[in-house]
C-alpha positions as CSV (number, residue, x, y, z in Angstrom):
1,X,13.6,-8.4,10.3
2,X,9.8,-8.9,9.5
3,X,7.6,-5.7,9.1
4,X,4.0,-5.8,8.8
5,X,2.5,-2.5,8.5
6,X,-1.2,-1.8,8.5
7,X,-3.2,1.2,7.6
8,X,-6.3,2.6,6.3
9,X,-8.5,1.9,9.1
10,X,-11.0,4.4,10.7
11,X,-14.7,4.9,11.3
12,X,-17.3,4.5,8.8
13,X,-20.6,4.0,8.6
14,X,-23.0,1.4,8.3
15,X,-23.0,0.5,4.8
16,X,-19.8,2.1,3.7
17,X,-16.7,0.7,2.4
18,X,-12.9,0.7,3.4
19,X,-9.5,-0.1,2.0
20,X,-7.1,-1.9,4.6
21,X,-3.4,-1.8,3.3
22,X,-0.5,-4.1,4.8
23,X,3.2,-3.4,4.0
24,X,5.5,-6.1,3.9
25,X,9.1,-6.7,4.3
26,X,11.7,-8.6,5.9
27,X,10.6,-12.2,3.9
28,X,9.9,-13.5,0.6
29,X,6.8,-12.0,0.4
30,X,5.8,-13.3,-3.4
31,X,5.8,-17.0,-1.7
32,X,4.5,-16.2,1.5
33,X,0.6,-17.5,2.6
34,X,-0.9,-14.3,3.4
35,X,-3.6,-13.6,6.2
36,X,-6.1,-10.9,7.5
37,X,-7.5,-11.2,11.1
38,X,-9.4,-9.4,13.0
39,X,-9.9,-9.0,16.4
40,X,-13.6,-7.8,17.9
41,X,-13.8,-5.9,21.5
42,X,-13.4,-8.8,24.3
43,X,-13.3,-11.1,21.5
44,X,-10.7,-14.0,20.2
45,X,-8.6,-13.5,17.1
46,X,-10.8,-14.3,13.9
47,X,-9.4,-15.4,10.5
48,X,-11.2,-13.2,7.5
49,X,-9.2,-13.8,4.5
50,X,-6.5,-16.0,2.9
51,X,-4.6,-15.6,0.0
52,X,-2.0,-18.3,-1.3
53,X,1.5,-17.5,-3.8
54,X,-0.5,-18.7,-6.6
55,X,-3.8,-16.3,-5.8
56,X,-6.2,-18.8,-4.4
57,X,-8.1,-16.7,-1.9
58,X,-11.3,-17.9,1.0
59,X,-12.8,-15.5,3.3
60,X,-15.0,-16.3,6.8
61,X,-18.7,-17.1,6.0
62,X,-19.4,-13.8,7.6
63,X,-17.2,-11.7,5.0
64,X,-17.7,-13.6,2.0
65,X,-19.6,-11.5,-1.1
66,X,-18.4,-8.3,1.0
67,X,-14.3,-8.4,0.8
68,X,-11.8,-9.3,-1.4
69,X,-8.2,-9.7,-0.9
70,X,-5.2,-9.2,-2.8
71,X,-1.9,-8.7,-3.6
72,X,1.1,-7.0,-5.2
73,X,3.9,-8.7,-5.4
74,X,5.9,-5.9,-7.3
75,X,5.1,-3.6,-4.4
76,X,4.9,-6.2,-1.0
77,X,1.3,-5.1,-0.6
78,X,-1.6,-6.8,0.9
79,X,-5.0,-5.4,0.4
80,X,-8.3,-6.1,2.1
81,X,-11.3,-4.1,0.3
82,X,-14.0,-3.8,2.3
83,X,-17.7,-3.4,1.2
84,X,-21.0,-3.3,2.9
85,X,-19.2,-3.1,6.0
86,X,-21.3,-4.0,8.9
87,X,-21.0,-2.9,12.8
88,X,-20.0,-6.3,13.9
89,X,-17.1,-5.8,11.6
90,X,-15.7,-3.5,14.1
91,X,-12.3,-4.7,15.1
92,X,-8.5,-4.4,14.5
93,X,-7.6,-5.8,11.3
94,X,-4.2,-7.5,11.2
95,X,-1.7,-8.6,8.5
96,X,0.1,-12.1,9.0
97,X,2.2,-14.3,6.9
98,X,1.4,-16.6,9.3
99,X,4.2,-16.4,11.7
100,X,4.3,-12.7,12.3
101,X,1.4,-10.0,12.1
102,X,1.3,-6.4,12.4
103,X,0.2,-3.8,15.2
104,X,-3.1,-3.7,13.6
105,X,-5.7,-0.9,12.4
106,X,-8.8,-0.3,13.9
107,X,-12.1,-0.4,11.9
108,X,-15.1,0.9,13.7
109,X,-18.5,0.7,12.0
110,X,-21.0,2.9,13.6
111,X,-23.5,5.5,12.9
């Protein structure tokens, strides 16, 4: 069975910086495309990152020079570190592999 586990969301303020973490079992995760979404209040789902097997990453225009994404393989983690974090970044945050995501963690950005 596929398990996508997210966590370290929570409220922070303009400015500050978060850590999302996504736990992944059930698949080959080393091969696997890997995905963060997000999802804004009355808003559609929103791609923010990608990051291929071999490492290639891209972000949303809106994200880029403020996260980074990565991996490790050893562990089935996916990481999202978030920087300069902004209150339109408010939103749950979701792990995919493209098939399957998680039940999401909710960053809120506010002062």
């Amino acid at each position: 069975e596929v398990q996508l586990v997210e966590s370290g969301g929570g409220l922070v303020q303009p400015g500050g910086s978060l850590k999302l973490s996504c736990a992944a079992s059930g698949f080959t995760f080393r091969s696997a495309t890997m995905r963060w979404v997000r999802q804004a209040p009355g808003k559609g789902l929103e791609g923010v990152s990608i990051i291929s097997p071999s490492g290639f990453t891209t972000y949303a225009n809106s994200v880029r020079g403020r996260f980074t994404i990565s991996r490790d393989i050893a562990k089935n983690m996916l990481y999202l570190e978030m920087n300069s974090l902004k209150p339109e970044d408010t939103a749950v945050y979701y792990c995919s592999n493209g098939a399957t995501r998680g039940q999401g963690t909710q960053v809120t950005v506010s002062s």
